[in-house]
C-alpha positions in Angstrom: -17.6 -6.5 11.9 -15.8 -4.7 15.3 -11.9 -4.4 15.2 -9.9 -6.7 17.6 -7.2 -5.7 19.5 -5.3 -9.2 18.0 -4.6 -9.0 14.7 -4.5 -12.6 12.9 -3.5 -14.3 9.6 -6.0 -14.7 6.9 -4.6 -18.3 5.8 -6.2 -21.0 3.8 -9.7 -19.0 5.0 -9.2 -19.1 8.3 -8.0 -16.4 10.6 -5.0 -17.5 12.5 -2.4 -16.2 14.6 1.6 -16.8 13.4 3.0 -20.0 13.9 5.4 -18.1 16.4 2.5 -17.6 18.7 4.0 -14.4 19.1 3.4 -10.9 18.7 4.7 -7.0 17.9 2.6 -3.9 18.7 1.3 -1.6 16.2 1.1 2.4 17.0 -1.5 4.8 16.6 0.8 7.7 15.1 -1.7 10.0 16.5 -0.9 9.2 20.1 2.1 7.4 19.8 1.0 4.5 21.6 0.3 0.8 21.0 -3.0 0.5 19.9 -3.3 -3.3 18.6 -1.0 -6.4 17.5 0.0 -8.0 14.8 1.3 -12.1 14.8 4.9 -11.9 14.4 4.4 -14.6 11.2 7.8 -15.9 9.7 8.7 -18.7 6.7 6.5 -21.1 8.0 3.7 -19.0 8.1 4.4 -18.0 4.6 5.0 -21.3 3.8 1.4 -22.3 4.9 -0.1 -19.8 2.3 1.7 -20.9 -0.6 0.7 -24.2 0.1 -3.1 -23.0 0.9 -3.0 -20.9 -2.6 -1.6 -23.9 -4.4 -4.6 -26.3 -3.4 -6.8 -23.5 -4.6 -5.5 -22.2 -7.6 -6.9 -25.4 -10.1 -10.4 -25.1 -8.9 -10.4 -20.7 -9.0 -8.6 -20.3 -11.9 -11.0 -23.0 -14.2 -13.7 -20.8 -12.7 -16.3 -19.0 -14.7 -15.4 -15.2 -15.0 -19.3 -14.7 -13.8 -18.8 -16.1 -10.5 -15.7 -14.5 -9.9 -17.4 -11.7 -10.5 -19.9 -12.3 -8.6 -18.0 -13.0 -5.3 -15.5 -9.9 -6.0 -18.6 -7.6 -6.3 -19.7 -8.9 -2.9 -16.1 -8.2 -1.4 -16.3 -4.2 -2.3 -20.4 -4.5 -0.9 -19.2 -5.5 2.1 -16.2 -2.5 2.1 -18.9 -0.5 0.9 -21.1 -1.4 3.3 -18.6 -1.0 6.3 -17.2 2.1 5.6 -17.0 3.6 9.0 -15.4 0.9 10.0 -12.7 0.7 7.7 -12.1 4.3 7.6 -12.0 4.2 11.3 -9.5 2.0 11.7 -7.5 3.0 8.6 -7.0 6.6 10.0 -6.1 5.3 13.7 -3.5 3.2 12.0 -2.2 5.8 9.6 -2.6 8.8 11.4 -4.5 10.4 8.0 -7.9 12.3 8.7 -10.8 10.4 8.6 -12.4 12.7 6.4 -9.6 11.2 3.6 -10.1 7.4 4.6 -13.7 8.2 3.7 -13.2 9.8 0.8 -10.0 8.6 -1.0 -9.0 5.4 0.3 -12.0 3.2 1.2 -13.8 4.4 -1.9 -11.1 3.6 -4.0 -10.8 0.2 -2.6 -14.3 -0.9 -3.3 -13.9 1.0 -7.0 -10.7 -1.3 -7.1 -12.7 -4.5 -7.5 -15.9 -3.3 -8.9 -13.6 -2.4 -12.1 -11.5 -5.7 -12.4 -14.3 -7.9 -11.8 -16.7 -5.9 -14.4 -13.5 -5.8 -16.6 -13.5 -9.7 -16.5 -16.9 -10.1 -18.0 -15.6 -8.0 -21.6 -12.2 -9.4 -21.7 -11.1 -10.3 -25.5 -8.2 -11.6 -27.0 -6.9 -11.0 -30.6 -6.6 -13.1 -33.4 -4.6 -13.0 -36.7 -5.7 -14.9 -40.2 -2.8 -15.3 -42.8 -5.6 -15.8 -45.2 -5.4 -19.6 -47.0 -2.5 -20.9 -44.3 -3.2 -20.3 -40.5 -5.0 -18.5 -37.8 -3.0 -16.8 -35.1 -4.7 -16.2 -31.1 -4.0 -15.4 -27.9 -4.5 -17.5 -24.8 -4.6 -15.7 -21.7 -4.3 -17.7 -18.3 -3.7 -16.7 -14.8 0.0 -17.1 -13.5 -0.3 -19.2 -10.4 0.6 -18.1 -6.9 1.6 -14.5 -6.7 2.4 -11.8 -4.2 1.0 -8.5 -3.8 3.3 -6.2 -1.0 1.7 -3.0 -0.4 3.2 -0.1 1.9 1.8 2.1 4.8 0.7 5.5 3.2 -2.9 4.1 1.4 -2.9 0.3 2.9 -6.7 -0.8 1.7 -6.3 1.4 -1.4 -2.9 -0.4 -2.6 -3.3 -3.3 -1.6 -6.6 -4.0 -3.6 -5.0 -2.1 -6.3 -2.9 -5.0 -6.3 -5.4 -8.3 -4.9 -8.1 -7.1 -7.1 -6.7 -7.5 -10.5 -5.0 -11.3 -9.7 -8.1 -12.5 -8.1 -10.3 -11.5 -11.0 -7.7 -12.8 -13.7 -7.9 -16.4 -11.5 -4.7 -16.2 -9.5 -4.1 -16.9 -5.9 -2.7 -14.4 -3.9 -0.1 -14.4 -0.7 -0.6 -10.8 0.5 1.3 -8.5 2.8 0.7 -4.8 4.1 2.7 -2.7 6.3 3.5 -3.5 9.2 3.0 -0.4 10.4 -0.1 0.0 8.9 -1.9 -4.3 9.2 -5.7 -3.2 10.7 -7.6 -2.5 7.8 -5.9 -5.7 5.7 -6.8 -7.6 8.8 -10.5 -6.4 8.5 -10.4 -7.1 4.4 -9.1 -10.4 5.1 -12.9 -11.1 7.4 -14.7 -9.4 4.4 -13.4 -11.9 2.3 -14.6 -14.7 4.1 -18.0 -13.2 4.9 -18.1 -12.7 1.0 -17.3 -16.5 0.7 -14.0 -16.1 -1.2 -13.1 -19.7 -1.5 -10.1 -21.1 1.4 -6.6 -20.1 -0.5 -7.5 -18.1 -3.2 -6.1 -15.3 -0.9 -4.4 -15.1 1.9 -2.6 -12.3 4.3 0.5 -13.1 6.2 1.4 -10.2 8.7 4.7 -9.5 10.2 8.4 -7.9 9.0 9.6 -7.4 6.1 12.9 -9.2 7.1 11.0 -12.4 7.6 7.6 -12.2 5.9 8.6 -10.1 2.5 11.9 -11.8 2.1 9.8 -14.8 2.6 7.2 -14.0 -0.5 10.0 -12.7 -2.8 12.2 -15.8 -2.8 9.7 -18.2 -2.6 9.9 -20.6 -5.8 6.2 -21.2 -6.3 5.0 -17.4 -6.3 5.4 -16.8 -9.9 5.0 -13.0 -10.1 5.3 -10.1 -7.5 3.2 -6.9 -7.1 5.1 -3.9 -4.9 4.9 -0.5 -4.4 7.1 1.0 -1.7 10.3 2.9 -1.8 13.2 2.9 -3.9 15.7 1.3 -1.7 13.1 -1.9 -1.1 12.6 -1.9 -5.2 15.4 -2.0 -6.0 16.7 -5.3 -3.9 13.2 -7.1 -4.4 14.1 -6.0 -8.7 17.4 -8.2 -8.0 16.5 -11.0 -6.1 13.0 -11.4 -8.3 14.8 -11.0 -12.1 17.5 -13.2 -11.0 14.6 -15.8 -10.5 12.8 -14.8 -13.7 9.5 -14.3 -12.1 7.0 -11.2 -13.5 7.7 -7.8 -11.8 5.0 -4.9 -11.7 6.2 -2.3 -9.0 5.4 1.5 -8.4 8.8 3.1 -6.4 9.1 6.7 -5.4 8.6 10.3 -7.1 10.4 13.6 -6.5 7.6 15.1 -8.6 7.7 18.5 -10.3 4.7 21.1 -10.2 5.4 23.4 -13.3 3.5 27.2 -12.7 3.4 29.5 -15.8 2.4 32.5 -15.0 -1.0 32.7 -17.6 -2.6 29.9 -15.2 -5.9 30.3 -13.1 -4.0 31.5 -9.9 -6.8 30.8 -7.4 -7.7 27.3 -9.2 -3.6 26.6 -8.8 -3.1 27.5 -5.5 -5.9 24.9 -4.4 -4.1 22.6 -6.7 -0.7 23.6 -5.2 -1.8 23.0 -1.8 -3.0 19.8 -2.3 -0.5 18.1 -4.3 1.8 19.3 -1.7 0.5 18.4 1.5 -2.2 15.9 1.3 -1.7 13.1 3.4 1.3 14.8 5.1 3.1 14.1 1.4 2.8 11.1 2.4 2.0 9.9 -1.4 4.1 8.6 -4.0 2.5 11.1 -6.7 2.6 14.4 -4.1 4.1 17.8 -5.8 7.5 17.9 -3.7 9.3 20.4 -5.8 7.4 23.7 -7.3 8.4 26.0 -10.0 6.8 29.3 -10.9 7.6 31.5 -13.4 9.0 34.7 -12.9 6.5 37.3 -13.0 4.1 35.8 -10.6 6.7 33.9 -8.6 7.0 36.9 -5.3 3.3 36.8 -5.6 2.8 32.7 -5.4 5.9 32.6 -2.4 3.6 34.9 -0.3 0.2 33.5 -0.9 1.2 29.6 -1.0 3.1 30.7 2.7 0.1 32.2 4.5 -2.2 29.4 3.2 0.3 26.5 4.3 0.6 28.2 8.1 -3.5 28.3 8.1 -3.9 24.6 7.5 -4.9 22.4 10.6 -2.9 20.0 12.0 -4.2 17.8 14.7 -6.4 15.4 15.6 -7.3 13.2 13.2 -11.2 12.7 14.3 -11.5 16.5 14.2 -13.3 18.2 11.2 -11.3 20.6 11.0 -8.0 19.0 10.6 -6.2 18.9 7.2 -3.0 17.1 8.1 -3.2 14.3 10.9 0.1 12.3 12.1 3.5 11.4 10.0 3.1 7.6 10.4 6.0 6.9 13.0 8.6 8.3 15.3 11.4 7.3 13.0 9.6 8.3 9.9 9.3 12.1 11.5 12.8 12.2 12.1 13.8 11.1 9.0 11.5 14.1 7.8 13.2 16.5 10.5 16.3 15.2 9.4 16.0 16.6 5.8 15.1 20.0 7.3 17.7 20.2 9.0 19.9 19.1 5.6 18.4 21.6 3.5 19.9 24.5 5.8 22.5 22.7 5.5 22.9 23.0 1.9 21.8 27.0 1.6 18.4 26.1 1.7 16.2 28.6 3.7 12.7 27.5 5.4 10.0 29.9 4.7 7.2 28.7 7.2 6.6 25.3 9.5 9.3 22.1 9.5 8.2 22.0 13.8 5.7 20.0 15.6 3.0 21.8 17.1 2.2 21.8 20.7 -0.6 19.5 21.3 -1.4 18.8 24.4 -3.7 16.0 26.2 -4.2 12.2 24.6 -2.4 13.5 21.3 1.0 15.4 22.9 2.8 12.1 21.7 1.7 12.1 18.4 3.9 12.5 14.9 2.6 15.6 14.2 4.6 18.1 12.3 3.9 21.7 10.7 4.2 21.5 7.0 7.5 23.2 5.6 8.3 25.5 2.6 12.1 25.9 1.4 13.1 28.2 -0.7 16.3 28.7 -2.5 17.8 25.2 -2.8 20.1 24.1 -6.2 18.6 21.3 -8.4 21.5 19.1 -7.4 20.8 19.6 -3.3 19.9 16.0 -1.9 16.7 17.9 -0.7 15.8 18.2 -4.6 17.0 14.8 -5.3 15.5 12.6 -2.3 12.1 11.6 -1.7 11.5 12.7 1.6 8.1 11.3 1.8 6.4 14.2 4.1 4.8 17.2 4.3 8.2 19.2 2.8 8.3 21.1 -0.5 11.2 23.2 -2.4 10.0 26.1 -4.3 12.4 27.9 -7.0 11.6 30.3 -10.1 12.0 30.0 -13.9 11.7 32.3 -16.8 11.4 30.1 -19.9 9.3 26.7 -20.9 12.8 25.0 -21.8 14.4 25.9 -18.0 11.3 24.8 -17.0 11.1 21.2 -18.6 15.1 21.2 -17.7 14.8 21.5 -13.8 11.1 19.1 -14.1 13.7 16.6 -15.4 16.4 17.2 -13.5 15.9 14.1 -11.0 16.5 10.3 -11.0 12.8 9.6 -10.7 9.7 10.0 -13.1 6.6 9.4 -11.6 4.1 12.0 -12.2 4.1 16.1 -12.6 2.0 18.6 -12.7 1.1 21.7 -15.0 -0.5 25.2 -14.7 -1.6 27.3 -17.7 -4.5 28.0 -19.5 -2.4 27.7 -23.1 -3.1 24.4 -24.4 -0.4 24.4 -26.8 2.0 24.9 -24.2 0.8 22.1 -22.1 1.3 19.7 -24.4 4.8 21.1 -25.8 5.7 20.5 -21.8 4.0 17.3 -21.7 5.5 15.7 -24.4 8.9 16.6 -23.1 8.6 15.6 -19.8 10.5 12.5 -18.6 6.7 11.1 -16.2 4.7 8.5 -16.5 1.7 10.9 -15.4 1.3 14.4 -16.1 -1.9 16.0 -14.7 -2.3 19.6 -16.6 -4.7 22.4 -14.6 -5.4 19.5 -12.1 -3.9 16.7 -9.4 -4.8 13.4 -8.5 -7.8 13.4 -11.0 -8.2 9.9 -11.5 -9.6 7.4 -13.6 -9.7 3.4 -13.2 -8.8 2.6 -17.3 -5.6 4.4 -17.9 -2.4 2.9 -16.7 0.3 4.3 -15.6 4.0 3.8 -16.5 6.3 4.9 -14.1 9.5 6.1 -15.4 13.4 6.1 -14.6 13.8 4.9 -10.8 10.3 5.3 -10.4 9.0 1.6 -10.9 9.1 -1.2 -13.4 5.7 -2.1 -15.6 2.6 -0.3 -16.2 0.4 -0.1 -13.7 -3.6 0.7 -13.2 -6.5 -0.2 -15.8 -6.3 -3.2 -17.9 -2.3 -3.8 -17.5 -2.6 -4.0 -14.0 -4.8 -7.2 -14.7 -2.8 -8.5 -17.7 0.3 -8.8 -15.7 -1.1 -11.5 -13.9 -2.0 -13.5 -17.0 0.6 -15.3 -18.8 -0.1 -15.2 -22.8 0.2 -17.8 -25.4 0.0 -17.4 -28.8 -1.8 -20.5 -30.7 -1.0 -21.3 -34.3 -3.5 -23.2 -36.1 -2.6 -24.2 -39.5 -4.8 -25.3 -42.3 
């Protein structure tokens, strides 16, 4: 496969362009110029791929589970297979290092549907006997049409977080990415069709929001909806999609907490720290945006986690040296700069970075910026409360384990947090306090396919991950037989 500078439609198994003829640029974050575009696709467009996953959906979803499997397995050969393509293009799009496109997101993607369409092959459903009167089962079946929206921070990664588990459950799937981020759905879309994924059982419309995810939400015939994204977005798609009862499975922001007693592996938690912090520019829903350490090693963590952050790289993606590429757009960095310049604002002071560094050459127009430490901010500070979404974290002591579950909890959102020490009991005392639906102890983004993940408060509506994720896209009977 070789990217194309045109980006087209994936409908009904064809590659198209939008009905519009027209087109919008996408930008290289890197360079801040318009590297490819994407069809300016609308209603009708939309409109086609409901229509195209309708005509497919009787014939998929009566399917054997063995040859869906068979054909998703051939979908994440074929990522597998082009890696370097994918992670090419998902780092020009993004901005990220391609190191982490090659080792995160493509990886991950091709993981996504080796698990759902292994996990289709050992699917069971329970029974009940009221001995001498009735038996009781379950009948799952695939929901229909559905729509999967995925955002711009881990494109191929979320998106067939989300395509994976309704393709394997029989489902056909209207699809949309980013429209800052469309290249590596675009080049998903031709694996599918080399993989021979049957016309309409999915299909990728690209273009706004405005037009193309207004278009997916209210549609009447997609059944159930998939998102991840921000707050603001979740919460209007939550009110348009409940008032027309359709199924809702979304993942919305985090403002997450990274708890540091002061018994931890210090060394082992400063690699953590950094991480969690600053990989993929923050740029993740489950990054460590506010930090607590305990008192006794908390002058000692301020000066360490400082020199480390001012040593990382930032630059050129391609380089192997560089730990943090491009923010994703212009506006997106100025939102960033804009929270900076908040924080001071509310007493806040900025220990090290919050300023682009001079680049000069092909890359002097990039969305580069230095990651920033603050120090000395309130709880309540909108710079505590906010997800700012980039390479930003507030750092504050504690003395006790009851201050420091009170200022983990201290936010609207509860999406994951993180915890240092090397006494057990006290992890899970903090643990089972903590208002997240993730908590990673000694550790960050360790993952595993089979647990899911309920996001809590503002952060997102259903669980998501491991056999939930594929369950939502079943609807479940219960049968009664009497005898």
């Amino acid at each position: 496969m070789a990217s194309e500078k045109y980006i087209k439609n994936y409908i009904d198994g064809t590659l198209v362009p939008a009905a519009s003829q027209d087109y919008l640029d996408t930008c290289n974050p890197a360079t801040g110029r318009p590297y490819a575009h994407f069809p300016d696709s609308s209603e009708k467009d939309v409109e086609r791929a409901v229509e195209a996953a309708r005509r497919a959906f009787p014939s998929w979803s009566t399917l054997e589970p063995k040859w869906r499997f068979r054909l998703l397995m051939r979908i994440a050969d074929i990522i597998e297979q082009e890696m370097e393509e994918f992670a090419t293009a998902e780092a020009i799009d993004t901005g990220k290092p391609v190191a982490m496109a090659k080792s995160v997101d493509i990886p991950r993607a091709q993981a996504n549907f080796r698990f759902y369409a292994s996990a289709i092959l050992h699917e069971q459903s329970r029974a009940y006997h009221k001995p001498g009167e009735s038996v009781h089962y379950e009948m799952r079946q695939p929901v229909g049409v559905v729509g999967c929206l995925s955002p711009w921070n881990l494109p191929l990664y979320l998106l067939t977080s989300k395509i994976a588990p309704a393709l394997a459950a029989g489902n056909c799937v209207v699809a949309k990415t980013s429209e800052l981020a469309p290249m590596t759905a675009f080049l998903f879309s031709r694996a599918c069709a080399r993989a021979g994924l049957p016309a309409g059982v999915l299909n990728v419309v690209h273009g706004t929001f405005d037009k193309v995810g207004e278009a997916i939400i209210q549609h009447p015939a997609i059944r159930a909806l998939a998102f991840t994204g921000d707050h603001k977005h979740g919460k209007a798609i939550y009110q348009q999609a409940a008032g027309q009862f359709k199924k809702i499975s979304m993942q919305l922001g985090g403002k997450n907490p990274n708890i540091i007693f002061s018994d931890c592996d210090f060394d082992q938690m400063m690699v953590g720290t950094l991480r969690s912090s600053f990989s993929n520019n923050g740029q993740i829903g489950f990054a460590a945006s506010r930090i607590y350490v305990q008192r006794p090693v908390y002058e000692r963590f301020r000066e360490q986690f400082s020199k480390r952050t001012q040593f990382l790289k930032v630059g050129d993606p391609f380089s192997a040296v560089t730990d943090l590429g491009a923010l994703i757009s212009r506006e997106h960095m100025e939102q960033v700069l804009s929270y900076l310049a908040l924080a001071e604002v509310e007493g806040g002071k900025i220990l090290c970075g919050g300023k682009p560094p001079e680049i000069n050459g092909d890359l002097e127009n990039g969305y580069f910026l230095r990651p920033a430490i603050i120090e000395g901010l309130p709880l309540d500070a909108r710079t505590n409360q906010e997800e700012i979404f980039g390479p930003v974290v507030t750092i504050a002591p504690f003395d006790t384990e009851e201050e420091a579950i009170a200022l983990a909890n201290g936010t609207d959102f509860g999406l994951s947090a993180s915890i240092w020490t090397k006494d057990i009991a006290r992890a899970n005392r903090v643990a089972e306090k903590i208002r997240s639906g993730l908590i990673w102890v000694n550790s960050w983004m360790v993952q595993d396919l089979r647990p899911a993940v309920e996001p809590l408060k503002k952060s997102g509506v259903h669980l998501n991950g491991g056999l939930e994720d594929l369950h939502f896209f079943y609807d479940t009977k219960t049968v009664c037989v009497k005898y």
